[in-house]
MARKOL-822863 format. One record per residue (C-alpha): z, y, x; residue in one letter. Coordinates in steps of 0.02 Angstrom, whole numbers. Layout:
N
c3: Z, c2: Y, c1: X, resn: A
...
This chain:
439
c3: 7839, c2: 2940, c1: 9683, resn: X
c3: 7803, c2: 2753, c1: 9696, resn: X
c3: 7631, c2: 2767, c1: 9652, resn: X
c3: 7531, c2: 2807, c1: 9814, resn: X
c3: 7466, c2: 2960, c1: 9769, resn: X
c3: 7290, c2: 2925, c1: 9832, resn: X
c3: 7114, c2: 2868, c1: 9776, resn: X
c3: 7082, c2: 2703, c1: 9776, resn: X
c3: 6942, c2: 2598, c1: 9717, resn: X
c3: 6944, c2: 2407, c1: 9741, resn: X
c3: 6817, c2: 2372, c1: 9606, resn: X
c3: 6695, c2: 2447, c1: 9503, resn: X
c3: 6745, c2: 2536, c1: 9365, resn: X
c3: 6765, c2: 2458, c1: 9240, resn: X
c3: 6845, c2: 2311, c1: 9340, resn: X
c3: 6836, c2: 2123, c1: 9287, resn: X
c3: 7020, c2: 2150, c1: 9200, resn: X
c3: 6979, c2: 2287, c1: 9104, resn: X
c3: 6808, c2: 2225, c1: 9055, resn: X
c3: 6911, c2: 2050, c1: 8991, resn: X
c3: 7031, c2: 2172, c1: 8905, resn: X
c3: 6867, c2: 2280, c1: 8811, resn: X
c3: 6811, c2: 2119, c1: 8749, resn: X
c3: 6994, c2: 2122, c1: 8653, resn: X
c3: 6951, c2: 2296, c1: 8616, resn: X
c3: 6823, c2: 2272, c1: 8529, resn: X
c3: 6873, c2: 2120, c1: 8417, resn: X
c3: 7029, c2: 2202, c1: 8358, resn: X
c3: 7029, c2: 2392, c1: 8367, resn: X
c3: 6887, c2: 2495, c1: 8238, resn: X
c3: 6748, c2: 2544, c1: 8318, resn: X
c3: 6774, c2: 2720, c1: 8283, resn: X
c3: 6906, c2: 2732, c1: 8416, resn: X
c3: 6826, c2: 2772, c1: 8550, resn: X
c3: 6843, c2: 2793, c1: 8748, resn: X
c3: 6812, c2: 2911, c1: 8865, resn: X
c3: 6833, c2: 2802, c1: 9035, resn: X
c3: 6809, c2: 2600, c1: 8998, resn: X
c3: 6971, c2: 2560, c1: 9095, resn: X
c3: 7145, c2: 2490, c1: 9053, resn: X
c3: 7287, c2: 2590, c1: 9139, resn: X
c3: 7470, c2: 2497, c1: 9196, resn: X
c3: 7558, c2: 2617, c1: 9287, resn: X
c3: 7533, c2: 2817, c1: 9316, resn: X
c3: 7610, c2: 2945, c1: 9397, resn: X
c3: 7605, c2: 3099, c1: 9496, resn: X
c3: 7408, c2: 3141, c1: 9466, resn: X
c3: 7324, c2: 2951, c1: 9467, resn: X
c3: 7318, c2: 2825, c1: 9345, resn: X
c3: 7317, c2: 2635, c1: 9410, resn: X
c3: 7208, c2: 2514, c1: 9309, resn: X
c3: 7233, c2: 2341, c1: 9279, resn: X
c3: 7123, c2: 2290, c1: 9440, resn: X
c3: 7223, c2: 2395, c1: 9549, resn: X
c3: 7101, c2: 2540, c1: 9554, resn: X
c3: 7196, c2: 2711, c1: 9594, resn: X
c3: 7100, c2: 2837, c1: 9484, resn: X
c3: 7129, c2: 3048, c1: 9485, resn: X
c3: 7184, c2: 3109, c1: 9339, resn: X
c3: 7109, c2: 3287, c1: 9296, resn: X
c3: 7131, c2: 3247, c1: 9120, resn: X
c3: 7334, c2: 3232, c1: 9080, resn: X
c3: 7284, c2: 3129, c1: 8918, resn: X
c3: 7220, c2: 3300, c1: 8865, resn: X
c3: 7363, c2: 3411, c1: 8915, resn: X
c3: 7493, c2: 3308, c1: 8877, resn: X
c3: 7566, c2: 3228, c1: 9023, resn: X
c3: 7585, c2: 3413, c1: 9090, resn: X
c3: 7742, c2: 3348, c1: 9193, resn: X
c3: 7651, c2: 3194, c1: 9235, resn: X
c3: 7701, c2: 3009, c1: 9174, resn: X
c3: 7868, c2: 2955, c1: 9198, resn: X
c3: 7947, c2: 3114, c1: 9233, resn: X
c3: 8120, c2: 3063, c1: 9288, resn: X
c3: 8209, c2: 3188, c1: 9161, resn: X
c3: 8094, c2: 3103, c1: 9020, resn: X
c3: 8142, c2: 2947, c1: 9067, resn: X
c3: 8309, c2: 2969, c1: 9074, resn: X
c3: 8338, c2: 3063, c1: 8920, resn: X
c3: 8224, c2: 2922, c1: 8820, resn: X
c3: 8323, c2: 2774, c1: 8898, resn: X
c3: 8477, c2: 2863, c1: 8831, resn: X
c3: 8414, c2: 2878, c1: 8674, resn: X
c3: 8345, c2: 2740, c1: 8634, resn: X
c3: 8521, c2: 2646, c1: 8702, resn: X
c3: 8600, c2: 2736, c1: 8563, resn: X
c3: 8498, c2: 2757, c1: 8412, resn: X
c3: 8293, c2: 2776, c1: 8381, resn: X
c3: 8280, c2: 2833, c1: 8211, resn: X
c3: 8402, c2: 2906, c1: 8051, resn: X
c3: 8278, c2: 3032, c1: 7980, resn: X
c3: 8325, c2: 3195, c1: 8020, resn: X
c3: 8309, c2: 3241, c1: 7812, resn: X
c3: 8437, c2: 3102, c1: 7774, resn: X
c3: 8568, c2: 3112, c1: 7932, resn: X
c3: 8526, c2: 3255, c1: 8051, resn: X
c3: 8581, c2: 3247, c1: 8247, resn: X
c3: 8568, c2: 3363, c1: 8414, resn: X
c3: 8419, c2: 3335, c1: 8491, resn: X
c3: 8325, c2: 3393, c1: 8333, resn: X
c3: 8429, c2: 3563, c1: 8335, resn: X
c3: 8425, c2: 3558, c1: 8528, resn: X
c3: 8233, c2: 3559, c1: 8539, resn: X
c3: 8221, c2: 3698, c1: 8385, resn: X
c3: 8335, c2: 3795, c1: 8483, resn: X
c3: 8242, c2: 3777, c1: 8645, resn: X
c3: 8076, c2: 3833, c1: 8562, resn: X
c3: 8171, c2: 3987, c1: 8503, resn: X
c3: 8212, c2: 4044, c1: 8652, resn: X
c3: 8031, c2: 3999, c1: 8730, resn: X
c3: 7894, c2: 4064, c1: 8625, resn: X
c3: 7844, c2: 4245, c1: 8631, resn: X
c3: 7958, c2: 4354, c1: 8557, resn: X
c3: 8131, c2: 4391, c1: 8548, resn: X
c3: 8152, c2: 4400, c1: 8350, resn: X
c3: 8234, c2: 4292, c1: 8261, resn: X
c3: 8155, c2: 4112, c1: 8250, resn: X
c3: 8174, c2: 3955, c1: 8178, resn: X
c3: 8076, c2: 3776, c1: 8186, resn: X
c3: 8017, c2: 3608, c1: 8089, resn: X
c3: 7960, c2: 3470, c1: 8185, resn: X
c3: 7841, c2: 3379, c1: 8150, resn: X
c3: 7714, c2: 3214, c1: 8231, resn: X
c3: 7544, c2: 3292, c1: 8285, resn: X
c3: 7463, c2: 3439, c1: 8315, resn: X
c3: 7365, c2: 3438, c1: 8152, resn: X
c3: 7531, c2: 3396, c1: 8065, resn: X
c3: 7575, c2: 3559, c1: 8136, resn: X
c3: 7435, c2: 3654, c1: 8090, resn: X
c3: 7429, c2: 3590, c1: 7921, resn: X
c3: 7617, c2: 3647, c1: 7908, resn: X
c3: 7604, c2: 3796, c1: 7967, resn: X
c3: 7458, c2: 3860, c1: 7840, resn: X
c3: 7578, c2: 3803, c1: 7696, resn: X
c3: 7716, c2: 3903, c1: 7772, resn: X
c3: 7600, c2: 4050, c1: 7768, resn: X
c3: 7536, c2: 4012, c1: 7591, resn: X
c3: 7700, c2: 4010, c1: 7519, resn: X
c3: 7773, c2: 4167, c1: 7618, resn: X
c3: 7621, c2: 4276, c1: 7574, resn: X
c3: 7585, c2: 4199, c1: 7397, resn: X
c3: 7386, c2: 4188, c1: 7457, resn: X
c3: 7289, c2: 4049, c1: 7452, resn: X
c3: 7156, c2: 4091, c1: 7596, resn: X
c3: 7150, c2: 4044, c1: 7796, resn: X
c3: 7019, c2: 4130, c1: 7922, resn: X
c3: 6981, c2: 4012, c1: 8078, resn: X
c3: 6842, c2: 4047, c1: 8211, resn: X
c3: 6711, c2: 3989, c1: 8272, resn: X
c3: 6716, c2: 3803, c1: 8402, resn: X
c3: 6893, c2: 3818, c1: 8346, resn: X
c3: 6981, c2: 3615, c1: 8337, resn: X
c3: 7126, c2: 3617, c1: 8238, resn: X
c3: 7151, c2: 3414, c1: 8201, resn: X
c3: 7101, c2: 3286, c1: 8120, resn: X
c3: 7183, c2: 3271, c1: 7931, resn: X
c3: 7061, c2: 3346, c1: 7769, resn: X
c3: 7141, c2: 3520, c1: 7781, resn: X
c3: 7128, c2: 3530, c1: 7998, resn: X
c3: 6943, c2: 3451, c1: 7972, resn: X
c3: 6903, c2: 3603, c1: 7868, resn: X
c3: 6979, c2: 3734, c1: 7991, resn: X
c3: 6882, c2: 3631, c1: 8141, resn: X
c3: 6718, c2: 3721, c1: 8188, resn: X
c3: 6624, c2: 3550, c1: 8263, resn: X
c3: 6538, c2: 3419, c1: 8150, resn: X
c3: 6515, c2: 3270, c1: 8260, resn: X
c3: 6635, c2: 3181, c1: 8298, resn: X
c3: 6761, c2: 3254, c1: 8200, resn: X
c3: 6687, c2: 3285, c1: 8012, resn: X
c3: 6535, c2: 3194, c1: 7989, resn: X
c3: 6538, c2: 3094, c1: 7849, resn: X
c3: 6735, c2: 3116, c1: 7807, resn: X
c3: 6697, c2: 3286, c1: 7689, resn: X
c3: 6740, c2: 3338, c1: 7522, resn: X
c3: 6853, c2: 3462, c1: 7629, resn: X
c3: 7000, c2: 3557, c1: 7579, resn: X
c3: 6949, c2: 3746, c1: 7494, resn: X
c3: 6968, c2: 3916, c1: 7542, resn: X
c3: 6961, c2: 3897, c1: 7739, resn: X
c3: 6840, c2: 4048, c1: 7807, resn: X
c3: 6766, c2: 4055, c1: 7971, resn: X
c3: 6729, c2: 4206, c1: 8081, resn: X
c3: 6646, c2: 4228, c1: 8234, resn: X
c3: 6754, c2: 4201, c1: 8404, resn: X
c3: 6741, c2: 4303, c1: 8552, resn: X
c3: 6622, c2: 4201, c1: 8685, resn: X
c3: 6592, c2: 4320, c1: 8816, resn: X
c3: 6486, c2: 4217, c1: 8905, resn: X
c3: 6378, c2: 4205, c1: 8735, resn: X
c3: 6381, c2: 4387, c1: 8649, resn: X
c3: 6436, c2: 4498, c1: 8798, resn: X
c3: 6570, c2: 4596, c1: 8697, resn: X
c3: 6701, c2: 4680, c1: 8713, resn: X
c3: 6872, c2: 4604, c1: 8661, resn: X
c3: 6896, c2: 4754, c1: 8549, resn: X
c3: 6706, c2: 4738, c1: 8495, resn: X
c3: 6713, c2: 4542, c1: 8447, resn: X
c3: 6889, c2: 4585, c1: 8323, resn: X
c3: 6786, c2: 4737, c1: 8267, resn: X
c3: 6641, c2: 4609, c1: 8232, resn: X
c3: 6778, c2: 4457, c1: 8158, resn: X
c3: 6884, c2: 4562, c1: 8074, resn: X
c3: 6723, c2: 4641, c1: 7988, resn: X
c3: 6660, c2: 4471, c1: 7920, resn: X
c3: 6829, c2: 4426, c1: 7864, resn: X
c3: 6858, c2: 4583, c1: 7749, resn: X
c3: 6707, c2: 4570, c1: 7694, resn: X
c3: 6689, c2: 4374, c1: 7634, resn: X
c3: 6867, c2: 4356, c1: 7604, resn: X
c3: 6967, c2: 4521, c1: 7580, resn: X
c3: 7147, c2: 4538, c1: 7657, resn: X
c3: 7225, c2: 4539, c1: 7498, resn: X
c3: 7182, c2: 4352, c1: 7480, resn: X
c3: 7217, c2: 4299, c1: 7636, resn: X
c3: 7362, c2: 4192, c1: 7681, resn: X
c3: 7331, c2: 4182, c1: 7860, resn: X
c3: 7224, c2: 4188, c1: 8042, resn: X
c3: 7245, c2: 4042, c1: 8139, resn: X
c3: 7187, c2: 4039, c1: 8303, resn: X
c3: 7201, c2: 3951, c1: 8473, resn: X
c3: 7234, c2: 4069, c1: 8610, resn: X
c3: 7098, c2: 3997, c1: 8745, resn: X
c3: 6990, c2: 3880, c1: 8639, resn: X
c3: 7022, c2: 3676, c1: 8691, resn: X
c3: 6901, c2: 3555, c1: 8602, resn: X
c3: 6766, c2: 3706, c1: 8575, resn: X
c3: 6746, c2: 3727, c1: 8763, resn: X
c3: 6881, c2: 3802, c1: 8836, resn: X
c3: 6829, c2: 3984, c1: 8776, resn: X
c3: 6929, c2: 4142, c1: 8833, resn: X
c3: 6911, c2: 4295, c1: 8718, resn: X
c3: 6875, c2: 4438, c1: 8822, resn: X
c3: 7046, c2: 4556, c1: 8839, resn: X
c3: 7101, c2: 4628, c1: 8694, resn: X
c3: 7030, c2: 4526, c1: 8560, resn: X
c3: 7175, c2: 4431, c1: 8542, resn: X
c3: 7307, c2: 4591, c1: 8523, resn: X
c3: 7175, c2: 4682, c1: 8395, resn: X
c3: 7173, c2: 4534, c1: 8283, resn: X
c3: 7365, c2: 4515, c1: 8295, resn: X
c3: 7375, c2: 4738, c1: 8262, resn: X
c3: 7267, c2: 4703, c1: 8115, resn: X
c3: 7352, c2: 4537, c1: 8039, resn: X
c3: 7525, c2: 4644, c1: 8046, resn: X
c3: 7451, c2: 4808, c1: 7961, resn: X
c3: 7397, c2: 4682, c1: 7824, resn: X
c3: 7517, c2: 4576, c1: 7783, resn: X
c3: 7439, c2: 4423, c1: 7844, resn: X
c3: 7524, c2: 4289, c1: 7948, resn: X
c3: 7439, c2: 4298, c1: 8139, resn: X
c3: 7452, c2: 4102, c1: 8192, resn: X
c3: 7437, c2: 4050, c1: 8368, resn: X
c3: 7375, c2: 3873, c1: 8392, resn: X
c3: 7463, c2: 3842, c1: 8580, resn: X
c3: 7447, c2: 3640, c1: 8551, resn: X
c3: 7336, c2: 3630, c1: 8705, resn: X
c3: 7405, c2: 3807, c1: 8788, resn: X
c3: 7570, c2: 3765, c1: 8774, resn: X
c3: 7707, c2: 3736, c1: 8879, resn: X
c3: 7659, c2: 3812, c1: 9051, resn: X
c3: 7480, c2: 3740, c1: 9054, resn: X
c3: 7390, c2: 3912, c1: 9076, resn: X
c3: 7514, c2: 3989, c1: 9193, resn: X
c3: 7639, c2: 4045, c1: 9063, resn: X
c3: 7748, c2: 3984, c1: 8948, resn: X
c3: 7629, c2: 3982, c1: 8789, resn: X
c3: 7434, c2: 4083, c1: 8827, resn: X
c3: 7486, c2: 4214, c1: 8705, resn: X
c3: 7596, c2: 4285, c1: 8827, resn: X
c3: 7456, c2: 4329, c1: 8958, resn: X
c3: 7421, c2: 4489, c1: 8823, resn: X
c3: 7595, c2: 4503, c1: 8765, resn: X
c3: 7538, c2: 4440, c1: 8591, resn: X
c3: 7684, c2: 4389, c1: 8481, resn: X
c3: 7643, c2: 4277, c1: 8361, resn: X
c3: 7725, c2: 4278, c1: 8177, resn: X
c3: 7710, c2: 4075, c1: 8189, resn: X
c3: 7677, c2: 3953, c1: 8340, resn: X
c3: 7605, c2: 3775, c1: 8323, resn: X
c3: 7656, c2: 3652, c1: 8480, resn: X
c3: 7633, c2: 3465, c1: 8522, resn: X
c3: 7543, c2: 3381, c1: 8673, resn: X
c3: 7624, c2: 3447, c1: 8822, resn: X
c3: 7810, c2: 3451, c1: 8721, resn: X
c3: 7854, c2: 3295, c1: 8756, resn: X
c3: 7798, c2: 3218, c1: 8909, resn: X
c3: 7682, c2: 3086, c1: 8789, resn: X
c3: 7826, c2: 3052, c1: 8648, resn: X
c3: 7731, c2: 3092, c1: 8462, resn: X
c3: 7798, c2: 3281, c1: 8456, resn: X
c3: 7753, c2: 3440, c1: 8372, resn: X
c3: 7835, c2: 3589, c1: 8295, resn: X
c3: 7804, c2: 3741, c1: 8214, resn: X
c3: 7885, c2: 3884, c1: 8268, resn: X
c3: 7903, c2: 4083, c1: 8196, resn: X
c3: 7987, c2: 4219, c1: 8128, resn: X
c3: 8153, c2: 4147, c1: 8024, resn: X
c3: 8110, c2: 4244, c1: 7876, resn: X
c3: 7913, c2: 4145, c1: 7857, resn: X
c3: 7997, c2: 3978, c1: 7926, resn: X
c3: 8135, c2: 4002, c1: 7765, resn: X
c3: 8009, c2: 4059, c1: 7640, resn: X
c3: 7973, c2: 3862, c1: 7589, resn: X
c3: 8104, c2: 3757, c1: 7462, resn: X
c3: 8199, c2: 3631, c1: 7518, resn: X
c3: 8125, c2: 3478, c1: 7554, resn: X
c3: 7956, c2: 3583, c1: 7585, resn: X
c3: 7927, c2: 3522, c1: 7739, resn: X
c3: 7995, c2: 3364, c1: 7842, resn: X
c3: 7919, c2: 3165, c1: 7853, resn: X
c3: 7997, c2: 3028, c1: 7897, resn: X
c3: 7974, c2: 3001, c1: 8096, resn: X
c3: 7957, c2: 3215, c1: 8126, resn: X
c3: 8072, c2: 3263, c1: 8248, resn: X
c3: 8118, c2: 3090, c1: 8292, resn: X
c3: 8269, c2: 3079, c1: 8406, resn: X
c3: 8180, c2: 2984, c1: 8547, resn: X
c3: 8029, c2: 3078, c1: 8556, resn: X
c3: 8169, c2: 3254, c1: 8543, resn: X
c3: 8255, c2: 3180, c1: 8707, resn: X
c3: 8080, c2: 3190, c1: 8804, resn: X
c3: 8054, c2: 3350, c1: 8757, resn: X
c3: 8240, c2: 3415, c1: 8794, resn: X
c3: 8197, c2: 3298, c1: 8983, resn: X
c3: 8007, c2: 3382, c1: 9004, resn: X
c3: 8085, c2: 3561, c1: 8949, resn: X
c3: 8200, c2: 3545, c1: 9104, resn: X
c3: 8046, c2: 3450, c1: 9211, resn: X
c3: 7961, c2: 3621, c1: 9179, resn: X
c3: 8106, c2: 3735, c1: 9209, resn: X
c3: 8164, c2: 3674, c1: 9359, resn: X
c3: 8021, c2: 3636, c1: 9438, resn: X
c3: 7945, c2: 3802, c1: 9384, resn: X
c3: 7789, c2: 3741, c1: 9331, resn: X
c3: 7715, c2: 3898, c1: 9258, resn: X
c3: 7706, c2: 3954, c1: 9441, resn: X
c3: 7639, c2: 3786, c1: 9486, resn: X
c3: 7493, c2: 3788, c1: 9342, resn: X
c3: 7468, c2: 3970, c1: 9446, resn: X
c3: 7443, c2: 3875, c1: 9612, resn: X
c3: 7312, c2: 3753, c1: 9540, resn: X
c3: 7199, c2: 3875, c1: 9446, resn: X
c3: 7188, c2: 3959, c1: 9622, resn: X
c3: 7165, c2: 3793, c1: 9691, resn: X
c3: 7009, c2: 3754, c1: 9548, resn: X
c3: 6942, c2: 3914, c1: 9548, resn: X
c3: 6919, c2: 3929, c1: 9720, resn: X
c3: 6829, c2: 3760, c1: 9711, resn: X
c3: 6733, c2: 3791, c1: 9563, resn: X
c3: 6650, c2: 3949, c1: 9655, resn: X
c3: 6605, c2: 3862, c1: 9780, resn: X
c3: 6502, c2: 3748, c1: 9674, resn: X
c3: 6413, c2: 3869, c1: 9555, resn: X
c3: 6363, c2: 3968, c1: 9728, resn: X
c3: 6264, c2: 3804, c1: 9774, resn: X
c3: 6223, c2: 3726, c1: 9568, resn: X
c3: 6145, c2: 3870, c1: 9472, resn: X
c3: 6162, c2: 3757, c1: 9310, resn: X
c3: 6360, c2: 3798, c1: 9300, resn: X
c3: 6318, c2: 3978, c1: 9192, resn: X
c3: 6515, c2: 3998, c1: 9174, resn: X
c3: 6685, c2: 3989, c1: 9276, resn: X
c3: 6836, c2: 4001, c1: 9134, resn: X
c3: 7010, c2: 3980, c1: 9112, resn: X
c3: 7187, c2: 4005, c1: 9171, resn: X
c3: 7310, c2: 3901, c1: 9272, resn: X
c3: 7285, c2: 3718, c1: 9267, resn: X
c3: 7167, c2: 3749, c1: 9097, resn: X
c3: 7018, c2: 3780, c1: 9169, resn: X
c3: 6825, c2: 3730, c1: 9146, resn: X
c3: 6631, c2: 3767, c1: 9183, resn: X
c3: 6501, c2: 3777, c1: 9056, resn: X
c3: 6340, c2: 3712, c1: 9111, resn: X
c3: 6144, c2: 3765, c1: 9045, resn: X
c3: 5978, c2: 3772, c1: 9090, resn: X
c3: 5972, c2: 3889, c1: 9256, resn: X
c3: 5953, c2: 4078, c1: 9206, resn: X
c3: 5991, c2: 4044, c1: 9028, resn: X
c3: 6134, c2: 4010, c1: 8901, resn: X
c3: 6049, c2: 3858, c1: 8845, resn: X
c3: 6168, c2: 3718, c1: 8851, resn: X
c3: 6146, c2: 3570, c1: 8974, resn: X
c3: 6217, c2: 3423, c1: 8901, resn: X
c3: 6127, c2: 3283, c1: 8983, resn: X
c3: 6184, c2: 3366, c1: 9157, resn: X
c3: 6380, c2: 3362, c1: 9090, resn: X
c3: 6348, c2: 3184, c1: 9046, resn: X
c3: 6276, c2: 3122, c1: 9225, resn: X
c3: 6401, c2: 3235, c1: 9309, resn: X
c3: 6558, c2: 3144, c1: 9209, resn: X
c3: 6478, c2: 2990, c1: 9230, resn: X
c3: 6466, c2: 2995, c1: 9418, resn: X
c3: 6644, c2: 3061, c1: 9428, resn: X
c3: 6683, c2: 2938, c1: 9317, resn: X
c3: 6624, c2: 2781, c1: 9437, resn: X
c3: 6707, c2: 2851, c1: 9586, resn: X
c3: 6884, c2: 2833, c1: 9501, resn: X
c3: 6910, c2: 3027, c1: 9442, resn: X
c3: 6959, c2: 3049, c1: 9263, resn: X
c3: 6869, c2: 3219, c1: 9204, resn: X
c3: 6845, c2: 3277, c1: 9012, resn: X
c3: 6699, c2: 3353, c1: 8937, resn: X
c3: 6703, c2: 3472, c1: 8765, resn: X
c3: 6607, c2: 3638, c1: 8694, resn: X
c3: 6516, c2: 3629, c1: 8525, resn: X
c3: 6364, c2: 3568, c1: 8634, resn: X
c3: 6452, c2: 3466, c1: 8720, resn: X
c3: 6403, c2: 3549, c1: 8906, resn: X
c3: 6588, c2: 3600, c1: 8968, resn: X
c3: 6691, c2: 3507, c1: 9084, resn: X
c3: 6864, c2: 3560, c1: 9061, resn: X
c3: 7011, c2: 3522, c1: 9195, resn: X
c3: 7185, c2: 3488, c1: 9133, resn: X
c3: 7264, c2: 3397, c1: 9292, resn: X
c3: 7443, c2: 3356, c1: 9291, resn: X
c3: 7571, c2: 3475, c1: 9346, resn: X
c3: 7644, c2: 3344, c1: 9464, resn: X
c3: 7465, c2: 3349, c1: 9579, resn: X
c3: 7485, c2: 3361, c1: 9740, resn: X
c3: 7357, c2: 3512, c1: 9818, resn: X
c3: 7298, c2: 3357, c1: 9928, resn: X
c3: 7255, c2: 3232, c1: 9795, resn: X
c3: 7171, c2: 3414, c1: 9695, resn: X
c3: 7048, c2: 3431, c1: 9831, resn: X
c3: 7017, c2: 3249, c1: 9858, resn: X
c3: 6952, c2: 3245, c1: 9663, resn: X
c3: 6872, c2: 3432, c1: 9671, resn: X
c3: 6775, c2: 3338, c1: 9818, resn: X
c3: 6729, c2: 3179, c1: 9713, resn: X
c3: 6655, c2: 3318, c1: 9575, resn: X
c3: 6551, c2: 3420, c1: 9701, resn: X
c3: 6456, c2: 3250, c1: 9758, resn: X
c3: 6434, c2: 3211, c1: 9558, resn: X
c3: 6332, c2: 3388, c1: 9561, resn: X
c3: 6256, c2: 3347, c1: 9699, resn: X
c3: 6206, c2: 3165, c1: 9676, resn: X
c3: 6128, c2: 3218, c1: 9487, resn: X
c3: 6055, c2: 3364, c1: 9562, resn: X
């Protein structure tokens, strides 16, 4: 690594480059892109990001959960400076080529299952989503889609709709597309049920609002990313799945921030042996190439016309070539075990620091997905202001950390793959001074 994989702060953060460079920022890009951590980044690798003023930070972000191998993986690179020596672009609808089949094939043989599968790739996440609800709609011949509750799902009219959170992500932007329903998720920090309890209680509201005859599909994320980082209690996921299958609706996993060894496995559905009939990926596919597919059983994938699904840069043949390079990144460096290894690490350190801060109510997660909801002590009231002054502080002593939940109280921890336990624990230390200092 040529990045010296250390903390380093030679100014304050934001620096004098990067506060030169916001002033550019703010004259040219809209004003509704906005930024977690004011600072403009050079070089990264390993788990730290270098700014433009030579500040070293930690990154326990990953861009969210993309940079799962971390940047400039050497398989990545390679692959993309082959490709983009040889060709960037034909459209794989008007002259197909390998790495498209390669990375279909590869997602076969890696999501949960052993049927027969097939793929379409696409750009985004929501590009996924959104794709994968019209698979369902034209294989079932139903028009309806359940979602849950603090579910995210993207960003385009339809993934709006199916996203649970109004601000940042819907305000204003409505009409919204129809016939998306929304049942209640299981929180066990929030309504103490069971997992078979919460699908008894979701499963109840969606026969009753929507009926299974009209509904297309479920769609839900395995462990919860923008809406806080929410694990259903053990068996929720399998009874939803049990009941999808006995009625003809198609069970869709959203793994676009699970995905790809972040929670210790493959894909999260496979902690509960869930096999999903479709699969939506991006983020951590590619080593940060534009990526996403959706993934499922060949019969649902085949049930749409030709020329149903495609666009012009999906599956485009440089961002294919990172995925093929991060695929192998993951295999041989067996990063499922080492997503294991730091959600020991975290846990371990997050313990220690609800045993001393009684405002972190919850310790959640698995692998290197893992996060603490804060609220008022002895209650489930959320504490936003807390998160905030917590992030912040983290924030000036050069450690990148993310905050989500519907109330916005949730720090969640997506570090890259590529940390080193040494630089974990330097940034786990930088976070128990931020509760400490705000205390």
């Amino acid at each position: 690594m040529s990045i010296a994989q250390e903390r380093r702060l030679v100014t304050a953060i934001p620096g004098p480059g990067s506060q030169e460079r916001l002033d550019r920022k703010k004259a040219h890009v809209a004003d509704g892109v906005g930024t977690t951590l004011p600072v403009f980044i050079v070089e990264a690798g390993g788990g730290v990001l270098v700014d433009v003023d030579g500040n070293h930070l930690i990154d326990l972000g990953s861009g969210i959960a993309v940079v799962s191998v971390g940047n400039a993986a050497p398989a990545v690179v390679r692959n993309v400076q082959e490709q983009v020596a040889a060709f960037t672009h034909t459209c794989f609808m008007v002259t197909p080529y390998d790495g498209y089949v390669d990375v279909c094939a590869a997602l076969a043989e890696l999501t949960p299952g052993d049927h027969a599968k097939k793929s379409a790739l696409f750009n985004s996440g929501a590009e996924a989503v959104e794709n994968a609800v019209k698979i369902a709609r034209v294989a079932t011949g139903k028009d309806a889609v359940a979602v849950f509750d603090h579910a995210y799902h993207g960003r385009t009219n339809l993934t709006m709709a199916m996203t649970a959170k109004n601000m940042p992500y819907k305000n204003g932007f409505g009409p919204f597309a129809g016939e998306v329903y929304r049942a209640p998720m299981s929180y066990p920090l929030r309504d103490g049920l069971t997992g078979e309890q919460a699908a008894a209680r979701a499963i109840d509201v969606i026969e009753k609002q929507v009926g299974a005859a009209n509904l297309a599909c479920v769609v839900i994320e395995p462990i919860q990313g923008e809406g806080g980082f929410v694990v259903p209690a053990p068996g929720f996921l399998p009874a939803l799945a049990a009941w999808a299958r006995d009625n003809g609706v198609v069970f869709i996993a959203d793994e676009i921030q699970t995905g790809f060894c972040r929670t210790g496995d493959w894909f999260a559905s496979d902690d509960e042996g869930v096999v999903p009939d479709l699969v939506t990926t991006a983020k951590g596919i590619a080593g940060g190439l534009p990526l996403a597919g959706v993934t499922g059983r060949a019969d649902l994938m085949d049930s749409v016309h030709v020329g149903g699904l495609g666009g012009t840069y999906g599956g485009n043949p440089v961002a294919c070539a990172a995925a093929l390079g991060a695929i192998e990144e993951m295999r041989e460096g067996a990063l499922d075990e080492r997503a294991r290894e730091i959600g020991t690490i975290m846990a371990t350190r997050l313990g220690e620091l609800a045993a001393v801060h009684d405002v972190i109510a919850d310790i959640r997660g698995r692998g290197a997905m893992m996060a603490i909801e804060l609220c008022r002590p002895g209650t489930t009231e959320p504490d936003a202001a807390r998160t905030a002054a917590v992030a912040a502080h983290c924030h000036q002593q050069g450690v990148v950390v993310l905050t989500c939940g519907t109330w916005g109280n949730v720090f969640r921890f997506l570090p890259p793959l590529s940390i080193s336990d040494e630089l974990l624990q330097e940034a786990f230390d930088v976070v128990a001074e931020a509760f400490s200092a705000t205390a």
